[in-house]
C-alpha positions as CSV (number, residue, x, y, z in Angstrom):
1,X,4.4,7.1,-14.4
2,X,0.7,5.8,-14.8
3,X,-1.9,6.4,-12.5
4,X,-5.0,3.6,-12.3
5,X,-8.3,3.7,-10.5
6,X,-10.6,1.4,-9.5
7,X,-10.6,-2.4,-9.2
8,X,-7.8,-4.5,-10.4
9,X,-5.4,-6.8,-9.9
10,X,-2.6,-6.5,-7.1
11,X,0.9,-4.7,-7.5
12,X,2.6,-7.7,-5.6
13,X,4.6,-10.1,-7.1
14,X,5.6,-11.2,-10.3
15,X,2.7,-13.8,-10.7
16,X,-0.4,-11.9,-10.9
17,X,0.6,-10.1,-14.5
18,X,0.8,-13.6,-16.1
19,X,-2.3,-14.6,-14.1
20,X,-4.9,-14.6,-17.1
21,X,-5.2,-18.2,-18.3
22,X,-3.5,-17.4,-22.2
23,X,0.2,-16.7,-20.1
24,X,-0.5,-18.7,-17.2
25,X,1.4,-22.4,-18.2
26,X,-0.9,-24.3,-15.6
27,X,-5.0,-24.0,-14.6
28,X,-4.5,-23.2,-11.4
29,X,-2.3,-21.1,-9.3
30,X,0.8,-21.4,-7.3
31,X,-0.2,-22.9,-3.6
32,X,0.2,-19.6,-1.8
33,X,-2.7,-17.6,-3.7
34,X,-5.3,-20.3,-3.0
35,X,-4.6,-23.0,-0.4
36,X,-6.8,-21.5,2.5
37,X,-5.6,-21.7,5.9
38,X,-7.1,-21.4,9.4
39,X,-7.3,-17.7,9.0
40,X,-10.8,-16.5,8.7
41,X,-11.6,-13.2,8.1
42,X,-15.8,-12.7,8.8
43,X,-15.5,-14.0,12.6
44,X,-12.7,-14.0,15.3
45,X,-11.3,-17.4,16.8
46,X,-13.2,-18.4,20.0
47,X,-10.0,-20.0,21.7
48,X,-6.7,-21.6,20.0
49,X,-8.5,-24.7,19.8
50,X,-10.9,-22.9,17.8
51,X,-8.5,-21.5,15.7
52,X,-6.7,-24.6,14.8
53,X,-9.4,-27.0,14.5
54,X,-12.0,-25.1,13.0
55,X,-10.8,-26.6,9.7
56,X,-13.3,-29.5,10.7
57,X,-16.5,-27.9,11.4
58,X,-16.7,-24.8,9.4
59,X,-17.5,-24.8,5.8
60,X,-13.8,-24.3,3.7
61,X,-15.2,-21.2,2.0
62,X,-15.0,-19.4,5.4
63,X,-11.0,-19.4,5.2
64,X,-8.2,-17.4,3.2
65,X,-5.3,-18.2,1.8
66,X,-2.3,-15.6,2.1
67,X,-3.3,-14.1,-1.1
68,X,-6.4,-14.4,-2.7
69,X,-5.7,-15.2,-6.3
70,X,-4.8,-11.7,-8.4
71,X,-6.7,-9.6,-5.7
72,X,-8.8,-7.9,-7.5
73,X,-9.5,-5.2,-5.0
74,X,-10.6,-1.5,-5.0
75,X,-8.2,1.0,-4.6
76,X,-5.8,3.3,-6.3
77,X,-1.7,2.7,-7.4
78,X,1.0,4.6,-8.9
79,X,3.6,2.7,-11.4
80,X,6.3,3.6,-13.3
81,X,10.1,2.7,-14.4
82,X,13.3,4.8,-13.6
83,X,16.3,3.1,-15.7
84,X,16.2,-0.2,-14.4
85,X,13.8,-0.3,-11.9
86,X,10.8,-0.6,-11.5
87,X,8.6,0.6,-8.6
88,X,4.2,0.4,-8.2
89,X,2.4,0.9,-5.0
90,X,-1.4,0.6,-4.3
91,X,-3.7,1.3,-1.8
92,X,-7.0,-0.8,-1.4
93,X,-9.9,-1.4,0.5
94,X,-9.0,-5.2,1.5
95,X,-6.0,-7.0,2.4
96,X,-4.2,-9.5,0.3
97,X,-6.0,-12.2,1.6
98,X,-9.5,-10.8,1.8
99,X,-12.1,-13.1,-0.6
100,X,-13.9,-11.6,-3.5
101,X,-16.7,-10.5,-2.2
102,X,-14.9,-7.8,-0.4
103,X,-13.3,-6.1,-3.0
104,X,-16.4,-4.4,-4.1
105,X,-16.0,-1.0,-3.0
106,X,-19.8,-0.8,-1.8
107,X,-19.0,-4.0,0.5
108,X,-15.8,-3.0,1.9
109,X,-15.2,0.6,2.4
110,X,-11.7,2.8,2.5
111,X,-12.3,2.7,6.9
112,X,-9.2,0.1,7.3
113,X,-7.2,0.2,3.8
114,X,-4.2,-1.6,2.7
115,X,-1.1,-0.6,1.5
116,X,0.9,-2.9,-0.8
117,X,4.1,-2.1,-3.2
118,X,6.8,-3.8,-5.1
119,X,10.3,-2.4,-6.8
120,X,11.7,-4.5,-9.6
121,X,15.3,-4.3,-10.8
122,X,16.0,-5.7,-14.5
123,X,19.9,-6.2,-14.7
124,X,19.4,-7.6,-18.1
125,X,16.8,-8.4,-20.6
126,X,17.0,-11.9,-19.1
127,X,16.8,-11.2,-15.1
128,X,14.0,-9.6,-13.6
129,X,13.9,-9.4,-9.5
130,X,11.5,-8.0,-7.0
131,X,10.8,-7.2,-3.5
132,X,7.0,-6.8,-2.4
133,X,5.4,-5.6,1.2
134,X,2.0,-5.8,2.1
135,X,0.2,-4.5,5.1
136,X,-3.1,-4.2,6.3
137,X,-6.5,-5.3,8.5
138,X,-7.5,-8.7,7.0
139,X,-11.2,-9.1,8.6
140,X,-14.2,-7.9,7.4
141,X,-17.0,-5.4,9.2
142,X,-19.7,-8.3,10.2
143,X,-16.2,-9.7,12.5
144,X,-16.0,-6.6,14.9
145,X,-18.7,-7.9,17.2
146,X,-16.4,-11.3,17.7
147,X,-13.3,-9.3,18.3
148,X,-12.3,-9.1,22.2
149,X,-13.8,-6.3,24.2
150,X,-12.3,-2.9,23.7
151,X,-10.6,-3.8,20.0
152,X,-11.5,-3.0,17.0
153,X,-10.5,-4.6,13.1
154,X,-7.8,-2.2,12.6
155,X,-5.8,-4.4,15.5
156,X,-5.5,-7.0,13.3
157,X,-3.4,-7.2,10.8
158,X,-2.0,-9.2,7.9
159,X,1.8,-8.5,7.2
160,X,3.4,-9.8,4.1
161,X,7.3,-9.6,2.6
162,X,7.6,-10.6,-0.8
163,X,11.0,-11.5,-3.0
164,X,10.8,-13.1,-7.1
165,X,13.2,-14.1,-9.5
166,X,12.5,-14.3,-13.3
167,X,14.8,-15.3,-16.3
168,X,14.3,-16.2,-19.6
169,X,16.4,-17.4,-22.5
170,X,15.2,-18.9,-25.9
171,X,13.1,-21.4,-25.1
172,X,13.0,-21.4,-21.3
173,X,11.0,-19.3,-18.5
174,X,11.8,-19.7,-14.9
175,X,9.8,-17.9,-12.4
176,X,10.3,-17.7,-8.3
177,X,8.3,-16.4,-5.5
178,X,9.1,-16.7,-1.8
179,X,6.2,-15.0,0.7
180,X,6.8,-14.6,4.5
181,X,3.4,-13.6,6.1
182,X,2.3,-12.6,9.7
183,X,-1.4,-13.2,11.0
184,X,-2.4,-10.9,14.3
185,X,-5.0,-13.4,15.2
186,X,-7.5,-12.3,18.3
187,X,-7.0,-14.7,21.1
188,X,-4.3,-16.5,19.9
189,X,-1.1,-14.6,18.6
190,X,1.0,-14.4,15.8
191,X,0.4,-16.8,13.1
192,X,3.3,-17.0,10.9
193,X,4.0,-18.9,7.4
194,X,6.6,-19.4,4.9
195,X,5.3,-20.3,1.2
196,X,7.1,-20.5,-2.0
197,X,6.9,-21.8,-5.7
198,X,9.5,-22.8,-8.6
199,X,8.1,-23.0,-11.9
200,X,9.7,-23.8,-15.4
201,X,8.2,-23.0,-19.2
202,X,9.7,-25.1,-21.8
203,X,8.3,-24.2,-25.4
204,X,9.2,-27.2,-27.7
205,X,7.7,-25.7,-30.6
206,X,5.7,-22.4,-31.3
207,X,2.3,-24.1,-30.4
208,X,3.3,-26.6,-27.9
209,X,4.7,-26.0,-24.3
210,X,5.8,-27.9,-21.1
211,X,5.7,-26.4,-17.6
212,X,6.5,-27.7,-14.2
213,X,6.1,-26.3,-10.6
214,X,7.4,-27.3,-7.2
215,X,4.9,-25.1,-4.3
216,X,5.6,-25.6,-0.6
217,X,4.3,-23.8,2.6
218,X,5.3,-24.3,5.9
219,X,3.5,-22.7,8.9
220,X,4.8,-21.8,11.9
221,X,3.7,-22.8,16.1
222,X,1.3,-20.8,18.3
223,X,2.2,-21.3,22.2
224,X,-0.9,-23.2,23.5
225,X,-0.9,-21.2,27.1
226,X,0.5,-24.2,29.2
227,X,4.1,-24.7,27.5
228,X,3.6,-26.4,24.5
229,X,3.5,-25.2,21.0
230,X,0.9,-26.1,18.6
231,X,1.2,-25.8,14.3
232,X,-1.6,-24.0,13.4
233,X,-1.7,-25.9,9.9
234,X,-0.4,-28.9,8.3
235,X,2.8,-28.4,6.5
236,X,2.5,-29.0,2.9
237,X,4.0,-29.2,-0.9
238,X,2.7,-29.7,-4.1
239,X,4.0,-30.5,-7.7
240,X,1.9,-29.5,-10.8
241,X,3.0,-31.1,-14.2
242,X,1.1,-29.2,-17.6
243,X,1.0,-29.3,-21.1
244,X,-0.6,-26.9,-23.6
245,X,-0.9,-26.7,-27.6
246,X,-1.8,-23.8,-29.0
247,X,-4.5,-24.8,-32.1
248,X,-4.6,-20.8,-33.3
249,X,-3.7,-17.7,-32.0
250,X,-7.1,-17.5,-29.9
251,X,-7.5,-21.1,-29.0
252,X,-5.4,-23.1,-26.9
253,X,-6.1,-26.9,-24.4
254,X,-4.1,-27.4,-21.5
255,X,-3.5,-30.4,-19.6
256,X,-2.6,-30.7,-15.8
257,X,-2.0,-32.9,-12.9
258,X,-0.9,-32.3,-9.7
259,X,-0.1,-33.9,-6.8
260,X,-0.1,-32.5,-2.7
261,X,1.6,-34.1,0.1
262,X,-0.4,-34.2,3.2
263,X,-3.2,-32.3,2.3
264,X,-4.8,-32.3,5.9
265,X,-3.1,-34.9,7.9
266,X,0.2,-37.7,7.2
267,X,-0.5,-39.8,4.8
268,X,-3.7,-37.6,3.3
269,X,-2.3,-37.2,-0.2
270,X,-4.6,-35.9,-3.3
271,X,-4.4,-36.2,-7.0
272,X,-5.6,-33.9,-9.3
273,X,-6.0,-34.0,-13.4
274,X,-7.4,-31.2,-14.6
275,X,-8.0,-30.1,-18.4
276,X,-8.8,-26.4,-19.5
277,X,-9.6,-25.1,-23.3
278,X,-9.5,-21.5,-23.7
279,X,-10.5,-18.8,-26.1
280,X,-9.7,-15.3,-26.5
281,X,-11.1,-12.5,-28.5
């Protein structure tokens, strides 16, 4: 059993462990732990319109995503292995999808933690599954005074289930993740959304390596208040491509592109090429 204090990176999922950009195949991450969505977690929703549409008149950085890349938040976890599963569960100061900046303890206190865990079972050497749950109040302290009357932050939560999939064998790594994650959004409802990734390693040689990845989310409707329901985000998918070569064991260039479908409206697509070079010590 091990026993670890202080900041670091979440318990949930099997992607944040290879997050670190010497055993992550690609530069960035899978769509789920950075597209942002309408959520936003320093002020409340005004109306459903507000909520929806905000997307066009607040700056981007005032969103989240589901999960906020690794997560680095402050808390405590227990983690260990009994046969052959594994278990870890964590309690921090921010949810999953909090930003950065509050998971400094001295920003964000312990008042409205999260709890998060995940058990693993390894069949094989080859399989590795998991199943992840994360609950907790997702906005920050400055939001209270834009809550409705007579609530508080701990009303509103962010709810997430987690299942992956790994195998390997020889030369090939496949990896899965499939979220399902609940909003409680003031004024509005439930916000729901689906998000997933596929992602294949091929090493061709012991420098060079191949990896392609397949990420979709899917969001849910809100009831608009007069019988119709209203998406509270575009739908969307993405496919990343990458290639790396390994020069030494410290030095490494990768090379990416990546293409989303519908990246704010039909028809909005984006291209990305990307290039990263990395050393380690």
């Amino acid at each position: 059993m091990t026993l670890q204090i202080g900041k670091f990176a979440t318990v949930v999922g099997n992607w944040v462990p290879r997050h670190l950009s010497w055993e992550n195949p690609f530069i960035n991450a899978p769509i789920v732990y950075e597209n942002v969505t309408p959520i936003r977690d320093k002020s409340a929703p005004l109306s459903l319109f507000d909520f929806v549409y905000g997307f066009y008149y607040y700056q981007k950085y005032a969103f989240n995503p589901v999960i906020w890349g690794p997560s680095y938040a402050s808390g405590f976890s227990v983690s260990g292995r009994l046969g052959r599963f594994d278990y870890a569960a964590e309690m921090k100061n921010a949810s999953l999808s909090s930003r950065p900046e509050s998971w400094h303890i001295t920003e964000v206190g312990f008042e409205n933690p999260t709890f998060s865990g995940r058990a693993g079972f390894r069949p094989n050497e080859a399989w590795n599954f998991g199943l992840s749950a994360s609950e907790g109040p997702y906005f920050r302290p400055e939001a209270e005074s834009t809550l409705p009357p007579g609530r508080d932050i701990g009303d509103y939560r962010e709810f997430v289930l987690g299942q992956d999939a790994s195998f390997a064998w020889r030369h090939l790594q496949l990896w899965a993740e499939f979220y399902e994650a609940r909003f409680e959004v003031p004024r509005v409802g439930n916000a729901d959304t689906f998000a997933y990734y596929v992602e294949a390693k091929y090493k061709f040689t012991p420098q060079l390596f191949g990896a392609i990845r397949w990420n979709q989310q899917l969001f849910g409707n809100i009831n608009d208040g007069y019988g119709h329901n209203v998406r509270w985000s575009p739908d969307l998918g993405r496919t990343d491509i990458a290639v790396a070569y390994r020069f030494t064991t410290h030095t490494q260039l990768k090379l990416q592109y990546s293409f989303q479908h519908e990246t704010t409206s039909p028809g909005d697509d984006n291209h990305l090429f990307a290039a990263q070079f990395t050393v380690r010590f």
